[in-house]
N, C-alpha and C positions, 0 to 999 in steps of 0.2 A: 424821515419817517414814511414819506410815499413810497420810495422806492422798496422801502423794507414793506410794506405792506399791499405793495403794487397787485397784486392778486388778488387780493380783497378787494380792493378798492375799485381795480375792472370789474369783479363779479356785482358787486353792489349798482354799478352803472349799469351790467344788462339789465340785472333786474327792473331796474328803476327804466330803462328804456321800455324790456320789454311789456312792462304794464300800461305803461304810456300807448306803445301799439293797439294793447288791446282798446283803451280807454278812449283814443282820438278816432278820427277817420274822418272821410268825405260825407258821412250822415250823421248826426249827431245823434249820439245816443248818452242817456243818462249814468253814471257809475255804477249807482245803483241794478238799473238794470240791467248792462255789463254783467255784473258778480251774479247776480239771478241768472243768467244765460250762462254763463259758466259751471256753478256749481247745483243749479236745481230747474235744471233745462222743463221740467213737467210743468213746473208754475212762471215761468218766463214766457213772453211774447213770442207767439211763434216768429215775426217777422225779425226780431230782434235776434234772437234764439240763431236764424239763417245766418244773420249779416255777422253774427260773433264765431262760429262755428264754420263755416262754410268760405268767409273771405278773412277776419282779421285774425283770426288764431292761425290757418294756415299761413297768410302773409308773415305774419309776424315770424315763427318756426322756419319760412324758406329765407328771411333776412339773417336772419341769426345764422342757420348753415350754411348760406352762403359768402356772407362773410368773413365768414372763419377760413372757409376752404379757399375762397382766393387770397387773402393774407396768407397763411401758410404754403400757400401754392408759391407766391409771390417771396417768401421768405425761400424756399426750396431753391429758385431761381436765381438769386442773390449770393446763396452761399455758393454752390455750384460754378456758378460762372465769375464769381470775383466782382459783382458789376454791381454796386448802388444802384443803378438805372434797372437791371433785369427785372420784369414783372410776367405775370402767366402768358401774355400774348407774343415774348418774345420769342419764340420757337414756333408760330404761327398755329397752337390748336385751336385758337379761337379763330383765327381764319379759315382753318377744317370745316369747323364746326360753319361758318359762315356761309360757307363756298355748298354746302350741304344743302342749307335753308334758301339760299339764290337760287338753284336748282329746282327745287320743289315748286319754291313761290313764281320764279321770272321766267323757267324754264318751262314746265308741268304743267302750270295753271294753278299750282296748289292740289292736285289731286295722283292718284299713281295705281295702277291695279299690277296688283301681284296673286298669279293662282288663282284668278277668280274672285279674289277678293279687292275691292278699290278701298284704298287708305287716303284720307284726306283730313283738311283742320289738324288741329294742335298734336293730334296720335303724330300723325306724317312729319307735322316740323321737329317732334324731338327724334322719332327714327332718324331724319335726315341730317341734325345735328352730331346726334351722336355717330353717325358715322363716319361721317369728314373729319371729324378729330379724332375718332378713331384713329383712320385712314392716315392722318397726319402723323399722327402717334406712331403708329407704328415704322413708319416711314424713316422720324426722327432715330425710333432704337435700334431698325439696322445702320443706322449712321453712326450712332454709337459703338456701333461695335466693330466699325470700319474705321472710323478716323480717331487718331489720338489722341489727337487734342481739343480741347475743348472749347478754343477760340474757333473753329475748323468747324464744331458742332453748332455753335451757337452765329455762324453765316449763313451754315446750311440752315439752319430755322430762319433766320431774316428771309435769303431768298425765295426758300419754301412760301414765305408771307407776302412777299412782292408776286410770284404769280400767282396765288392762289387770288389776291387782289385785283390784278389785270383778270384775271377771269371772271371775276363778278362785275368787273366794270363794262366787259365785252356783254356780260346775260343782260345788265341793266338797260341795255344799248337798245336792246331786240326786244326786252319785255313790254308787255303791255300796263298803262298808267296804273292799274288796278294793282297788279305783282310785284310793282317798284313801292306803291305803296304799303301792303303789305307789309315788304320787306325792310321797312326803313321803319314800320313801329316795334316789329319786332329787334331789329337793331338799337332801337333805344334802351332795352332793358326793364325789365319788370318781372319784381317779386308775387304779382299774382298767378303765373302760372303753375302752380303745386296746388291743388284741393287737397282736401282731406283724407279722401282716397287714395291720392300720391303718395303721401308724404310719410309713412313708413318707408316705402321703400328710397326713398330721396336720403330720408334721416341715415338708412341702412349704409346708402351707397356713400354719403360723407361721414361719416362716422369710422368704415373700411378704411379711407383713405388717412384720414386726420390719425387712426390708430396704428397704422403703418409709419406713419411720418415719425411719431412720438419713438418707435421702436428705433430710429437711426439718428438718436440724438446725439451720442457718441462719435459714430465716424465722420456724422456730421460738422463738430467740432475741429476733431483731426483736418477736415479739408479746410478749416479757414486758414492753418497753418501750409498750403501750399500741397500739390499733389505729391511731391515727392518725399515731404516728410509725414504725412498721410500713408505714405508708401511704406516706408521705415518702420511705421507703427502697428504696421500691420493689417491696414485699410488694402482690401483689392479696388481702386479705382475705379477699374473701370466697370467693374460690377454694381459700384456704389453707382457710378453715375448712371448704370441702367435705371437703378430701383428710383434715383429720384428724379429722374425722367417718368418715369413711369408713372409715380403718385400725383407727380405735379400735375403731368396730364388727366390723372382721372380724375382729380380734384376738379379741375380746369374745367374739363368735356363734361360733367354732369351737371355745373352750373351751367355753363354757357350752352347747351341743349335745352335746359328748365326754364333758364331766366332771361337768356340771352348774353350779347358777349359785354358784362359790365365793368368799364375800363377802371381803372388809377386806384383800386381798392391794394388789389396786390404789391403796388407798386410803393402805396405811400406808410400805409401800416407796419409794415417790416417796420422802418426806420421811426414809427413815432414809438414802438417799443422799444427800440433801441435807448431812444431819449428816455424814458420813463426809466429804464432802469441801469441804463449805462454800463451794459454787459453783452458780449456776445454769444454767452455759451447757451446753447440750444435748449437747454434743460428746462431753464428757466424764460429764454426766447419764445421758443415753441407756444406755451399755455397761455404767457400773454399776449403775444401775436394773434391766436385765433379769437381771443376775448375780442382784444381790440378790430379784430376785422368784424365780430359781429355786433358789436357798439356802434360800427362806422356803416355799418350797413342799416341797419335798426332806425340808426339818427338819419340817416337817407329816407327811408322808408317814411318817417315819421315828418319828412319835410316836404315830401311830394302830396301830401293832402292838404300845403297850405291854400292852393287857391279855394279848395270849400266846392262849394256846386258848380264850379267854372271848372274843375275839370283836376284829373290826377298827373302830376308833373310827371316826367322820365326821367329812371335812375340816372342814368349817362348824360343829363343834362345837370347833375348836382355832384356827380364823383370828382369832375373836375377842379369844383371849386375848391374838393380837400386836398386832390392831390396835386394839383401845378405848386401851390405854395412852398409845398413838402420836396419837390424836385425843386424849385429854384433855391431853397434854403441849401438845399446836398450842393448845387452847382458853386452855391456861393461860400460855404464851407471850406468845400473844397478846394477854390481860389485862394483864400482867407491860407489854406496850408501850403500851398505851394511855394 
């Protein structure tokens, strides 16, 4: 009966998280007042009005999209390369994306003038983000379109991630105590950086990518059966493998610019819908994949304000807890078939 109604029953969880978002937080506020600030903003506290409007309504809306897009990004990766283990960091765009913001923060100072103009704070780390993964990006699809195979593809993305690694270790080396810091909060990950004012275009930019993904749910199937008979049915390969390189990445590089690089999302959700409904065809993959990445993010979100007035915990100190289990489960599975 779950599995048959597994769509529903995701959907009923966001809801039920996302109210929860709005409703908890590290300031307590009343339910009541909540739904006043929501729907009759004139007669709500202005203070309260701020803190629903301005931090938890967008927080809430940047967990949910971003969840979704590193789940699906992370499912992209899986099918693609054949590999349970594959998640969005394996082709190193979030080490782009990384190698970006080290730069700016360890190198820079955090500041950069271009044309007369000086860019600095949070404008600068998402430029500098999104560029490095660009950069990487791009990097990756002319290798694609170079090499055939797609074990060949997915090295050149490890060692792309190993230097791009030694290179942030080198800036760490030289920066000053301030730029290390920085950079090490921002490597922790956090759904607050989207306001209100972002987050049209955020919604815009994952939205593009999630409704690109849904359009190759088909050849996407055909590649679980192997590139060659993918081949046979009429799939161009390696054109497929551009496009989902492609999404995966910009899936990838708009989180990990916004919110930073947030591990084991991609990694672990694939395969908990896999479990949920004990199917691989994409069709039905795909829609509850992105629920569940934004359930899994939502329920993250909603567990980093258990400390209360001590302070708001870091994504990337709590994705682990969901995802190691989910990898040692695949490992031992796997044993269990051999």
């Amino acid at each position: 009966m779950l599995r048959r109604h597994s769509l529903l029953f995701s959907f009923v969880v966001l809801l039920l998280l996302a109210v929860a978002g709005l409703l908890l937080g590290s300031v307590h506020l009343a339910p009541a007042d909540v739904l006043t600030a929501l729907f009759d903003t004139a007669e709500a506290d202005p203070s309260t009005a701020f803190i629903v409007w301005q931090s938890r309504l967008p927080q809430v809306c940047t967990a949910l999209l971003s969840g979704a897009a590193l789940a699906v990004s992370g499912l992209l990766m899986q099918t693609l390369f054949a590999n349970p283990l594959a998640d969005p960091g394996i082709l190193g765009v979030n080490s782009g994306a990384a190698l970006g913001v080290a730069l700016v923060m360890l190198l820079m100072g955090g500041s950069a003038e271009a044309g007369g103009f000086v860019l600095s704070g949070y404008l600068l780390t998402i430029l500098a983000a999104l560029a490095g993964a660009c950069a990487v990006t791009l990097l990756l699809l002319a290798c694609s379109a170079l090499l055939r195979g797609k074990l060949m593809l997915l090295i050149t993305g490890v060692m792309v991630s190993y230097v791009v690694s030694s290179a942030i270790s080198l800036l760490n080396f030289y920066a000053t105590e301030q730029g290390v810091q920085s950079y090490i909060i921002w490597g922790m990950g956090n759904f607050g950086g989207v306001n209100l004012e972002r987050l049209p275009a955020y919604a815009l930019t994952i939205f593009a990518g999630l409704t690109g993904t849904m359009l190759l749910c088909k050849p996407l199937n055909a590649l679980l059966l192997g590139d060659n008979y993918a081949g046979n049915l009429g799939v161009r390969v390696r054109r497929m493998r551009f496009w989902v390189l492609l999404l995966a990445s910009w899936l990838t590089a708009a989180v990990t610019a916004l919110c930073g690089p947030i591990a084991f999302v991609g990694l672990a959700v694939p395969h908990a819908a896999r479990l949920l409904i004990s199917t691989s065809d994409h069709r039905r993959l795909l829609p509850l994949t992105a629920l569940w990445g934004a359930n899994t993010a939502l329920l993250c979100l909603l567990i980093t304000y258990l400390p209360g007035e001590r302070g708001v915990l870091p994504i990337n100190a709590l994705t682990p807890v969901i995802g190691v289990p989910v990898v040692m489960y695949i490992l031992l599975k796997g044993r269990k078939g051999a």
